[in-house]
ROFIZA-869168 format. One line per 8 residues: number of its first residue (from 1); for each residue x, y, z of C-alpha. Coordinates in steps of 0.25 Angstrom, whole numbers, plus 5000, padded with zeros to 4 digits. Layout:
REM residues N
NUM	X Y Z ~ ...
END
This chain:
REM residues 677
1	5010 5181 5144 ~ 5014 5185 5158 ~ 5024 5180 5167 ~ 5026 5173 5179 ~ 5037 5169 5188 ~ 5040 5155 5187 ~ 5034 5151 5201 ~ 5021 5157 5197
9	5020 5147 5186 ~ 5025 5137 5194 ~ 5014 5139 5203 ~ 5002 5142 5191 ~ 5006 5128 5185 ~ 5001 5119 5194 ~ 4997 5104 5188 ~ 4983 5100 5183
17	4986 5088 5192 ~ 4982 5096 5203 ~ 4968 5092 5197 ~ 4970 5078 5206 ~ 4972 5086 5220 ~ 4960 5097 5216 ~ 4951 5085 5213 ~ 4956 5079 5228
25	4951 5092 5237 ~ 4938 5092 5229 ~ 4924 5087 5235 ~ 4921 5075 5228 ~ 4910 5078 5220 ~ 4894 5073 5223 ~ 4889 5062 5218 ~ 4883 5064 5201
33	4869 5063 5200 ~ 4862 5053 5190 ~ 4861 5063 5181 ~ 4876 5068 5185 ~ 4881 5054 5182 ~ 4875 5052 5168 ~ 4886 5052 5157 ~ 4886 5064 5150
41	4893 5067 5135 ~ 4907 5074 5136 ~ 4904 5086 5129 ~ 4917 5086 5119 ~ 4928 5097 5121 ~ 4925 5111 5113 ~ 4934 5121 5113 ~ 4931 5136 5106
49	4941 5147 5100 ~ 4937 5158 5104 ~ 4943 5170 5095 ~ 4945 5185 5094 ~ 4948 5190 5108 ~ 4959 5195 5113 ~ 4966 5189 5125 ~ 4974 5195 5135
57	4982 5186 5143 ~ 4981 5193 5156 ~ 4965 5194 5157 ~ 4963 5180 5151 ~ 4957 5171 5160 ~ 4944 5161 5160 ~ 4936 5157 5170 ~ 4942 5146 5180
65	4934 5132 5177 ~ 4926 5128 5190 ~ 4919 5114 5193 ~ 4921 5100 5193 ~ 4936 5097 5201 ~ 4935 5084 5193 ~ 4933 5090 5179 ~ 4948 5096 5176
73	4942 5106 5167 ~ 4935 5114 5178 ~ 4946 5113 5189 ~ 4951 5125 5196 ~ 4964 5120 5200 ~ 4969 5134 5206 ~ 4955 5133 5215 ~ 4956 5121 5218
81	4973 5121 5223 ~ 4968 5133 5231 ~ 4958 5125 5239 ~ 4969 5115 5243 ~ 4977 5127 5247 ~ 4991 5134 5245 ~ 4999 5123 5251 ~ 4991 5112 5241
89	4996 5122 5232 ~ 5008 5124 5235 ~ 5012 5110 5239 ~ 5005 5105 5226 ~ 5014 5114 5218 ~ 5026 5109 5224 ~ 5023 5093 5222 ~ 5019 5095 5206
97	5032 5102 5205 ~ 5041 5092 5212 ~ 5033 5080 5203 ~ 5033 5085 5191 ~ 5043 5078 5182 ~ 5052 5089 5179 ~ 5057 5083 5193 ~ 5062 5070 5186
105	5054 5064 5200 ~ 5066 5071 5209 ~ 5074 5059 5208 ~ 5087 5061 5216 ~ 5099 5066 5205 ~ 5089 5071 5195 ~ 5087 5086 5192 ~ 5073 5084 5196
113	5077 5082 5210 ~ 5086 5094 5210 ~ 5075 5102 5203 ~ 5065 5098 5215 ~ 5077 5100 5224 ~ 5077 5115 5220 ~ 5062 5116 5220 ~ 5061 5112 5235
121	5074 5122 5237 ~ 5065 5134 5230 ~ 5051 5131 5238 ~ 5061 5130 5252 ~ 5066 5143 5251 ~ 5051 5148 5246 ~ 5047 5144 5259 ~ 5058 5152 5268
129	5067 5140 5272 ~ 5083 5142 5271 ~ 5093 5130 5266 ~ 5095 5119 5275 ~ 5109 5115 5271 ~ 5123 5118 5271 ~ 5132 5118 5261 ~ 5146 5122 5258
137	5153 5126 5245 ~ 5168 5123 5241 ~ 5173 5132 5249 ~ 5165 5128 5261 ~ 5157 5142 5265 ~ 5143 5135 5268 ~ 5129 5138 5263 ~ 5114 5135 5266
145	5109 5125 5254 ~ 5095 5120 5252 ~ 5101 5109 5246 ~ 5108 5097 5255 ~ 5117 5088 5245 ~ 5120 5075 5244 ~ 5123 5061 5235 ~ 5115 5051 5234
153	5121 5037 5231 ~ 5117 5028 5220 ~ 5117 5037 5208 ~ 5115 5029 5195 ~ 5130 5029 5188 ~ 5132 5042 5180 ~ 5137 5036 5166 ~ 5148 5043 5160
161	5151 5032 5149 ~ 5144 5020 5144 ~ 5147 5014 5131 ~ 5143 4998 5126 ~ 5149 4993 5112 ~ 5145 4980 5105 ~ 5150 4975 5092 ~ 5155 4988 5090
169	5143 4995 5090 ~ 5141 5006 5103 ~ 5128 5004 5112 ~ 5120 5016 5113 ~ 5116 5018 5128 ~ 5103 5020 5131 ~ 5098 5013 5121 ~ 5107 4999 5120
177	5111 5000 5133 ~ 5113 5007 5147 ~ 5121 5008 5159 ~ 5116 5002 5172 ~ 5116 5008 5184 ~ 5124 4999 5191 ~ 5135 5003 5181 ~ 5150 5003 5183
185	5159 5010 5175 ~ 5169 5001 5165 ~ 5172 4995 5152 ~ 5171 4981 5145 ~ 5172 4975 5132 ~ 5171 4960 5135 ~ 5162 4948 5131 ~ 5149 4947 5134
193	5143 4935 5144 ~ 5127 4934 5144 ~ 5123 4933 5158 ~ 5109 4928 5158 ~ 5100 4934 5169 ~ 5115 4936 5176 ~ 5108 4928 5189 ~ 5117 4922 5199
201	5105 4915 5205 ~ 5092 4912 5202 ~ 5079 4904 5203 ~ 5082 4889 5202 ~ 5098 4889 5203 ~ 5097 4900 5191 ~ 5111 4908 5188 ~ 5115 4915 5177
209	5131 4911 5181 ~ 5138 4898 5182 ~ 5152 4898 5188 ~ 5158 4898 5172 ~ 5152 4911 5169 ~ 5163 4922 5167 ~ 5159 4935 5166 ~ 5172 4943 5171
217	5176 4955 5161 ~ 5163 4950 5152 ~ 5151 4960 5148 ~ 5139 4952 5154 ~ 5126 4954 5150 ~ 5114 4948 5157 ~ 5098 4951 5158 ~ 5092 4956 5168
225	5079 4951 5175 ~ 5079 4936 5176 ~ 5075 4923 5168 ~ 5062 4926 5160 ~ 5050 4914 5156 ~ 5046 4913 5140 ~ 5036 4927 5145 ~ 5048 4935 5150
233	5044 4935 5163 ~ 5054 4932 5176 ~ 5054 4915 5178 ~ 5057 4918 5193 ~ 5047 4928 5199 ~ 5033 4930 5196 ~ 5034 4946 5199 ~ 5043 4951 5188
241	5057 4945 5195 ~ 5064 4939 5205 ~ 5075 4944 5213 ~ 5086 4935 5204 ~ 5084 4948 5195 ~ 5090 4958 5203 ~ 5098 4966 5195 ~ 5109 4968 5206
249	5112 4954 5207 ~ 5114 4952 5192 ~ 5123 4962 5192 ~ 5130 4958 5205 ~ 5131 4944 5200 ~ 5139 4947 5187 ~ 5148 4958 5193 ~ 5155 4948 5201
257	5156 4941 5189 ~ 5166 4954 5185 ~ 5160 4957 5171 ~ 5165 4969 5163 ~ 5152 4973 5160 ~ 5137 4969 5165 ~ 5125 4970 5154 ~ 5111 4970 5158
265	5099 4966 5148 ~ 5085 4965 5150 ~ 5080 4952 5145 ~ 5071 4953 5133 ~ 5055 4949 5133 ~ 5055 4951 5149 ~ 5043 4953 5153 ~ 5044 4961 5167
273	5058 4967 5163 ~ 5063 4981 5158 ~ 5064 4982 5143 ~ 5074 4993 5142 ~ 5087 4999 5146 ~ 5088 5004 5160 ~ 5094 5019 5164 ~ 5106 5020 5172
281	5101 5028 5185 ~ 5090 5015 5184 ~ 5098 5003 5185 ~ 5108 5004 5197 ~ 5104 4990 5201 ~ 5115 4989 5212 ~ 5129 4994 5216 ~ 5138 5000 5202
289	5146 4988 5197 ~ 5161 4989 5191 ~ 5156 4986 5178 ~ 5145 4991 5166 ~ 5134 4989 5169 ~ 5124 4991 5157 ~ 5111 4987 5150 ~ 5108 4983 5138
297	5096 4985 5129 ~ 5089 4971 5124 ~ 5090 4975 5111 ~ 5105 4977 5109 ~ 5109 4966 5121 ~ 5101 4954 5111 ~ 5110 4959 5099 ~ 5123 4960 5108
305	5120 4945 5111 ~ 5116 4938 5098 ~ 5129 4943 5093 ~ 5137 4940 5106 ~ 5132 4928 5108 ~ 5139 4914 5102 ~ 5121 4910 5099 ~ 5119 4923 5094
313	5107 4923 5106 ~ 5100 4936 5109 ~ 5096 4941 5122 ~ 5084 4935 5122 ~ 5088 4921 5118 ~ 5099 4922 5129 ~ 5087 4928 5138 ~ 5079 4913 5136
321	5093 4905 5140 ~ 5096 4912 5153 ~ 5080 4913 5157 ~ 5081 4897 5157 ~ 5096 4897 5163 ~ 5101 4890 5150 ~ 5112 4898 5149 ~ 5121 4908 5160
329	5131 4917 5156 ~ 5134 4916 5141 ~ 5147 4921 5135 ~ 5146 4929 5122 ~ 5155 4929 5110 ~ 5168 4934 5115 ~ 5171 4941 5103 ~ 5156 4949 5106
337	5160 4962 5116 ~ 5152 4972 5122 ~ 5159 4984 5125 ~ 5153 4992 5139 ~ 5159 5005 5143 ~ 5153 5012 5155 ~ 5159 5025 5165 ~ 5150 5029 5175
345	5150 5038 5187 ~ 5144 5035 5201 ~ 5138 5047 5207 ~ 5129 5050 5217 ~ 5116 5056 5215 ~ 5115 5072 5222 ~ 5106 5074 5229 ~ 5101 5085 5239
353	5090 5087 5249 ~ 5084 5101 5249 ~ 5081 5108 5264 ~ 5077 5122 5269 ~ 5076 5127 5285 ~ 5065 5134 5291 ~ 5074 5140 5304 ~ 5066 5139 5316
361	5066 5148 5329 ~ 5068 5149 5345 ~ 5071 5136 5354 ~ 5066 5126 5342 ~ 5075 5133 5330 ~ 5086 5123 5333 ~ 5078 5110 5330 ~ 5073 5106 5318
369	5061 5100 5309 ~ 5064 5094 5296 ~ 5052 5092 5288 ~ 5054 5085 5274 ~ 5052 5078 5261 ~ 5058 5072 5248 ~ 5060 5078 5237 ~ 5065 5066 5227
377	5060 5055 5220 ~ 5061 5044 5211 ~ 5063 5052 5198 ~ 5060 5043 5188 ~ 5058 5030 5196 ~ 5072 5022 5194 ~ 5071 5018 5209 ~ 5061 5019 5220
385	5050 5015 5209 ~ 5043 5007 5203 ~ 5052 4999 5193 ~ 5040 5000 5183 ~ 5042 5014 5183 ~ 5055 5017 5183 ~ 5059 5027 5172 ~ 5048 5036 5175
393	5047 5050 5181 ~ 5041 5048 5195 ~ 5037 5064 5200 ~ 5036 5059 5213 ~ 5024 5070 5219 ~ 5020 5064 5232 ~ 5033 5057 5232 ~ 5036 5067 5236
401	5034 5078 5231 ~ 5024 5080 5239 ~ 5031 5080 5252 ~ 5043 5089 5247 ~ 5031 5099 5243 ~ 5025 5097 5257 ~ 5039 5100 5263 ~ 5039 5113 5255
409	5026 5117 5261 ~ 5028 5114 5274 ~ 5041 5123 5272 ~ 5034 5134 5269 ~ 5023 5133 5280 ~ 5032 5130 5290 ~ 5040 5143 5285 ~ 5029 5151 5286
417	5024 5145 5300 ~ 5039 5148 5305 ~ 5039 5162 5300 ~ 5023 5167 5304 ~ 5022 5176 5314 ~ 5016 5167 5323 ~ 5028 5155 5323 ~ 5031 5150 5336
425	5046 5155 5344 ~ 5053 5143 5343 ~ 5054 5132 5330 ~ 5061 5121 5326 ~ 5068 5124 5313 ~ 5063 5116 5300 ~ 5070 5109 5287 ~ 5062 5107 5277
433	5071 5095 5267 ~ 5068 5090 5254 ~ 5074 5076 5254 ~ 5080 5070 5241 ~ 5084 5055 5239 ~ 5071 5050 5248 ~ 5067 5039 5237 ~ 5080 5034 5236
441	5080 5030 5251 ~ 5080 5043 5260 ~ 5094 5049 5255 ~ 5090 5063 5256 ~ 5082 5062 5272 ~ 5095 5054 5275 ~ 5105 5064 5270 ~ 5101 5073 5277
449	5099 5067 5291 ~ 5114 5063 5288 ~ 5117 5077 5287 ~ 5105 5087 5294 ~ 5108 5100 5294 ~ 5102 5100 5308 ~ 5107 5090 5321 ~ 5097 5079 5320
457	5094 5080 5335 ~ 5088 5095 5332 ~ 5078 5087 5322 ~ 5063 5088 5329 ~ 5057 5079 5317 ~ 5056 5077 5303 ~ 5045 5078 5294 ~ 5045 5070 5280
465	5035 5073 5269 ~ 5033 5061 5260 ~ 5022 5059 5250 ~ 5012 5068 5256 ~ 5005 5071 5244 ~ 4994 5063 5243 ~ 4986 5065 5256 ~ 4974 5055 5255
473	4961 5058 5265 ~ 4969 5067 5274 ~ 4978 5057 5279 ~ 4994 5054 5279 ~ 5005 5045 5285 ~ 5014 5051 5297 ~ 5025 5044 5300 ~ 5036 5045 5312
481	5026 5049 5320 ~ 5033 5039 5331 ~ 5046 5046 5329 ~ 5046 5056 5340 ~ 5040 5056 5355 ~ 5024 5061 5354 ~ 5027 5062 5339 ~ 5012 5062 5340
489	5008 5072 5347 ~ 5017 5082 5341 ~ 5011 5081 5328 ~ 4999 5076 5331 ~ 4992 5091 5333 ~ 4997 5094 5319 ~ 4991 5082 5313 ~ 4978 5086 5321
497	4977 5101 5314 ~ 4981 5095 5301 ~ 4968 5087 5299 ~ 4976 5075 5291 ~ 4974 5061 5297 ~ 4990 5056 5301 ~ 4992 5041 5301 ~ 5004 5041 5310
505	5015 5030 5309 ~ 5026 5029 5321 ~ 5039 5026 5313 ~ 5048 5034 5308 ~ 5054 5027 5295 ~ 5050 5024 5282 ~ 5054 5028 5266 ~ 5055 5042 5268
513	5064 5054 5272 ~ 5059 5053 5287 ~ 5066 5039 5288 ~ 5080 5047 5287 ~ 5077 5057 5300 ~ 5070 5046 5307 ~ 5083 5035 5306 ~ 5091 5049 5312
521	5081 5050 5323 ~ 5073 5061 5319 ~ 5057 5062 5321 ~ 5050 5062 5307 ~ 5036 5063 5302 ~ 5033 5056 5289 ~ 5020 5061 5282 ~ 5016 5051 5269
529	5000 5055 5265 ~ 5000 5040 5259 ~ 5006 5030 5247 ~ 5000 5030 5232 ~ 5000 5022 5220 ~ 5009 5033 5214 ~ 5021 5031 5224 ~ 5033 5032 5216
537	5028 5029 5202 ~ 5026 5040 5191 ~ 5013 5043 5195 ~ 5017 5051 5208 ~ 5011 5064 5200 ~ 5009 5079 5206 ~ 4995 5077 5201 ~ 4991 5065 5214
545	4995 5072 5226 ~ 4986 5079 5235 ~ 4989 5094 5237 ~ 4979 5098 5246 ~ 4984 5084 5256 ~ 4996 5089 5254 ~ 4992 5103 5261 ~ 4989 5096 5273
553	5001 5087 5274 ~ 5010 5100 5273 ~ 4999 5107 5284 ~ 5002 5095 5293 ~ 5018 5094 5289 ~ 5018 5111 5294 ~ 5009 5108 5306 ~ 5017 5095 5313
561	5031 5104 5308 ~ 5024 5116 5315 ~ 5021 5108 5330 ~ 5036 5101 5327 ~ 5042 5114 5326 ~ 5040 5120 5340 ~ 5038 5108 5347 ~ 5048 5111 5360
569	5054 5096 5360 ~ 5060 5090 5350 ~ 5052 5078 5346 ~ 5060 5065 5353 ~ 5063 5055 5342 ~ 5057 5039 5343 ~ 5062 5029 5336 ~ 5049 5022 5328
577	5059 5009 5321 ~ 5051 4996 5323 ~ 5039 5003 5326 ~ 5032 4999 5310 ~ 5025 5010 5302 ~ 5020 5013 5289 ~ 5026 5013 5277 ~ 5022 5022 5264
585	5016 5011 5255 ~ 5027 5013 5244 ~ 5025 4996 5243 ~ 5013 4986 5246 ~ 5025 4978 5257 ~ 5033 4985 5266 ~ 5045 4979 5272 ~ 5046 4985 5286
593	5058 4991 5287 ~ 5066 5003 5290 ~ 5076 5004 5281 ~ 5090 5011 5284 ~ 5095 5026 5279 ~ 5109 5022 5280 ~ 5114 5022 5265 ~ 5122 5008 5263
601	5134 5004 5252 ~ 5131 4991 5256 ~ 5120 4983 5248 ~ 5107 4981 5255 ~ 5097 4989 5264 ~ 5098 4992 5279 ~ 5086 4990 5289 ~ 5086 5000 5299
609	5074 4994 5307 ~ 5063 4985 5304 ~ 5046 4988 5307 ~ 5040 4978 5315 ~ 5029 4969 5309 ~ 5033 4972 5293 ~ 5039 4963 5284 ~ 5053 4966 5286
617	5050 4963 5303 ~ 5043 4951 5299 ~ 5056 4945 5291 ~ 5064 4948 5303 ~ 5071 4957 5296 ~ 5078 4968 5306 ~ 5086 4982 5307 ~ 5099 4980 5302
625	5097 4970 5291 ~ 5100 4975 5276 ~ 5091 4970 5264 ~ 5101 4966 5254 ~ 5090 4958 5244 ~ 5075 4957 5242 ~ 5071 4946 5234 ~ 5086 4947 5228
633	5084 4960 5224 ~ 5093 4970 5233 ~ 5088 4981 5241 ~ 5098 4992 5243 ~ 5091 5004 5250 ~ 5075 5008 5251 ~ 5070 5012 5236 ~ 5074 4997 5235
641	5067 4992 5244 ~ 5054 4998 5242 ~ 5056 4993 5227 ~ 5056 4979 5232 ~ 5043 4982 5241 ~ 5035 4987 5229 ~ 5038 4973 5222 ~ 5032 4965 5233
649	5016 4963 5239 ~ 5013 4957 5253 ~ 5016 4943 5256 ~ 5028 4943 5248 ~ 5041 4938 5252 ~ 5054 4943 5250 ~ 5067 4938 5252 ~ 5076 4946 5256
657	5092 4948 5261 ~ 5097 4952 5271 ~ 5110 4956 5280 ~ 5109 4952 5293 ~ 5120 4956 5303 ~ 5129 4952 5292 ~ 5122 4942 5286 ~ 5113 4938 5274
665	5102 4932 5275 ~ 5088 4931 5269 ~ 5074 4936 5275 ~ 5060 4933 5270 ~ 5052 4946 5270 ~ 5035 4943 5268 ~ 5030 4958 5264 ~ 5019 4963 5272
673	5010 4975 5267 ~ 5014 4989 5268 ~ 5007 4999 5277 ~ 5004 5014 5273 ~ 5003 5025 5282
END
């Protein structure tokens, strides 16, 4: 057969998912006649072999099937992608590349992410742009890089060495047992306490302590969750569980304690519980402790017990006792060890943002235009998801592959604008970045404010690309259109020749990557064509998004970038704090506040500012205060917190901790309704 480079299958392998966008562009059809709209028999399939000619495999080719758009049989797909155009193309391309799962969902730390990290390098220098970073080798002689490097805190342990012995007989991990997250390096071979639900305090004076309990140099094992009724469902909370089940403060509470070794079990017959082992990069439920940390399966955890215990009870007998506070810690046969032997490594998660430079010329070349979009994900959903989904491949195609695919088209029409015959004298220069680490709470946007490779006071704006792939009746979200003096009016003739409808919002905040430039002082413009039921779940396909919407957000992106780049003054930055806005819908409650960039080793997150009339200024909470709890359950930095808004509806009240000036203090928070666009 013949052969062809590489890019040009690439390119001839487009998805039959495009079948969803062709079917968007299309007229919708008239109305059936009576006649039309009578049931008809399905004819059944017939195939026919036809024999005895000879084919040659460079003349062979049958007729292309024309009709109905509806009927996948008689599609023309190549027809119909070219009436949506070379960028639809093009842009399409890109996004059921970056989504398909091959990418592992682009998570920060996984080959996916560094495969889609070259894939964005490869399409930058496809459309002209040169490295936008420095970097220096051993010997200190620098170089241009596409690539600006960094570490990402909170990586899962690495473990090196994990072994568990029981009556002589060696655990096999993965299948008996697994290493927690939250995992310290160390050794045991101690008694075994039973530590009930390991609560310090609970609904109606509950505990799973009492002063005589001694767990120091012990292997403690305790269930998760909280006490269950005769159904296995939580006796204190009619939505799955209460606070008192945080993992973190279980594990807090029996750290103090000083154990050698802390055993986690899920108890058996739970109804709204997990049923089997956890992985290790999934169950970082706070801060490493000094000690093992390790789960054990419900199988070999009940025959551990009915030997180690003086009853001979198994886990579910003793499950029983501690859901009615009969019993607290329990002290098994001293005679009965468990042997737990864990090394692990802390390391950070690498991590690198991709950029490229269209140089610009005259007066303007000295000032800059930043236009960009992230390039991660969730990978396969063990934060930032929903918890029902964890453990699944998340491809992430409007989120967001679809704005890093419209960052690479802008790039090469704004190459080909700057290098035309007719460009003006005088243009600001351009970076084009891909950010990494976005769901994870803006790591990679704030990285590289923290180290730009351009003064911040020559930035004229930036322009973040976010979930643009699902354009709905020609309209989309701006935000940061308050950020800079007569903002307005300098984008407004763009908006005009684009033919989109722009619902504007002020402010210049919110989860996404233009948060980190505004905080820094920076105009933005954040364009969002809208929320969806497949926000980060499994079902963000390349198959749902909207090429030919997609064309006219990369037409308007070019043509605001355009009017930006020879504008003579440098828009003048506003601040937008206090001023409210929209949010993205990722919940039905929004909180209403603006939380900060600053990465903090102490528990608990910081609020920058708070938006007037939302629940957060309703509670009186202020800029300044840092979140430690919400309904006991700790909230460290944003991925957190928007977990906990999924959990709630309007009208709900939460209680939640706070420092205050030094203080602790609690604040009752009623959740109003979120707001889109």
């Amino acid at each position: 057969m013949p052969q062809f480079h590489p890019m040009t299958r690439l390119f001839a392998c487009l998805s039959l998912s495009v079948l969803a966008a062709a079917a968007m562009v299309q007229d919708p059809p008239p109305a059936p006649t009576a006649k039309e709209a009578a049931p008809a028999e399905k004819a059944s399939p017939s195939g026919k072999l036809v024999e005895g000619e000879k084919i040659n495999p460079f003349s062979y080719a049958p007729k292309t099937a024309q009709g109905d758009a509806a009927d996948p049989a008689q599609v023309d797909l190549r027809k119909s992608l070219e009436a949506m155009g070379p960028v639809s193309i093009e842009w399409y391309q890109h996004v059921q590349t970056l989504s398909n799962p091959f990418f592992e969902g682009r998570v920060p730390g996984s080959r996916g992410n560094d495969i889609a990290a070259e894939y964005v390098e490869f399409w930058m220098k496809q459309a002209g742009l040169q490295p936008a970073f420095e970097q220096k080798d051993e010997k200190g002689a620098a170089s241009r890089s596409w690539r600006q490097r960094f570490e990402l805190d909170g990586g899962s342990p690495q473990v090196e060495q994990a072994a568990v012995t029981f009556a002589g007989a060696a655990l096999e991990r993965g299948t008996d047992y697994q290493v927690l997250g939250s995992s310290g390096s160390g050794a045991a071979n101690a008694p075994i306490v039973f530590a009930g639900y390991a609560i310090e305090e609970g609904k109606g004076d509950y505990t799973s302590f009492d002063e005589s309990a001694d767990l120091k140099g012990k292997v403690v094992i305790f269930l998760r969750y909280e006490p269950l009724d005769e159904k296995g469902r939580s006796r204190w909370s009619d939505r799955r569980f209460s606070g008192a089940s945080a993992m973190r403060g279980k594990l807090d509470a029996l750290a103090d304690r000083e154990p050698a070794a802390i055993v986690m079990v899920n108890p058996p017959e739970c109804r709204d519980g997990a049923k089997g082992l956890e992985q290790t990069e999934s169950s970082v439920f706070g801060p490493g402790y000094d000690m093992p940390v390790i789960q054990l399966s419900q199988e070999r955890a009940d025959s551990l017990l009915r030997k180690a215990d003086p009853e001979g009870r198994g886990l579910m007998d003793l499950r029983k006792l501690a859901d009615a506070g009969r019993i607290k810690c329990v002290d098994m046969k001293a005679d009965q060890t468990l042997d737990v032997r864990v090394a692990v490594a802390e390391k950070g998660i690498p991590a690198q943002n991709v950029g490229g430079v269209l140089r610009g010329r005259g007066k303007l070349a000295d000032e800059w235009l930043i236009i960009g979009a992230h390039y991660d994900h969730v990978g396969m959903g063990f934060f930032g998801a929903d918890p029902d989904n964890r453990g699944k491949l998340h491809p992430g195609a409007d989120d967001n592959a679809s704005g890093t695919a419209a960052m690479l088209c802008t790039a090469k029409a704004l190459c080909d604008h700057y290098n035309g015959k007719d460009a003006p004298a005088d243009l600001r220069s351009v970076v084009f970045l891909a950010f990494t680490a976005e769901e994870s709470g803006l790591d990679g946007s704030r990285e590289f404010v923290k180290k730009p490779i351009m003064p911040a006071d020559r930035i004229a704006a930036m322009i973040n690309l976010d979930m643009v792939g699902r354009l709905r009746g020609d309209e989309l979200a701006m935000s940061g259109t308050g950020t800079a003096e007569k903002f307005g009016d300098l984008i407004r003739p763009a908006i005009e020749r684009s033919g989109v409808t722009v619902k504007a919002d002020p402010g210049g905040r919110g989860p996404s990557d233009h948060a980190s430039f505004y905080a820094a002082g920076i105009p933005v413009l954040f364009l969002f064509t809208g929320n969806h039921g497949d926000y980060h779940k499994p079902t963000d396909r390349g198959h749902t998004v909207n090429p030919l919407g997609a064309a006219k957000v990369v037409g308007l992106t070019t043509e605001i970038a355009k009017d930006l780049a020879v504008v003579p003054e440098k828009p003048k930055f506003t601040s937008t704090d206090g001023k409210g806005g929209s949010d993205r819908g990722y919940a039905k409650v929004r909180l209403g506040i603006q939380p900060s960039m600053e990465k903090r080793e102490e528990p608990g997150l910081l609020i920058d500012d708070v938006s007037k009339d939302t629940s957060a200024a309703d509670a009186g909470l202020k800029g300044g205060d840092i979140i430690l709890t919400w309904n006991d359950k700790p909230v460290d930095d944003v991925p957190t917190l928007m977990e906990r808004l999924r959990d709630h509806e309007p009208g709900d009240v939460v209680k939640m901790k706070i420092i205050r000036e030094g203080k602790e203090m609690m604040v009752d928070v009623t959740m109003k309704a979120s707001k889109s666009g």
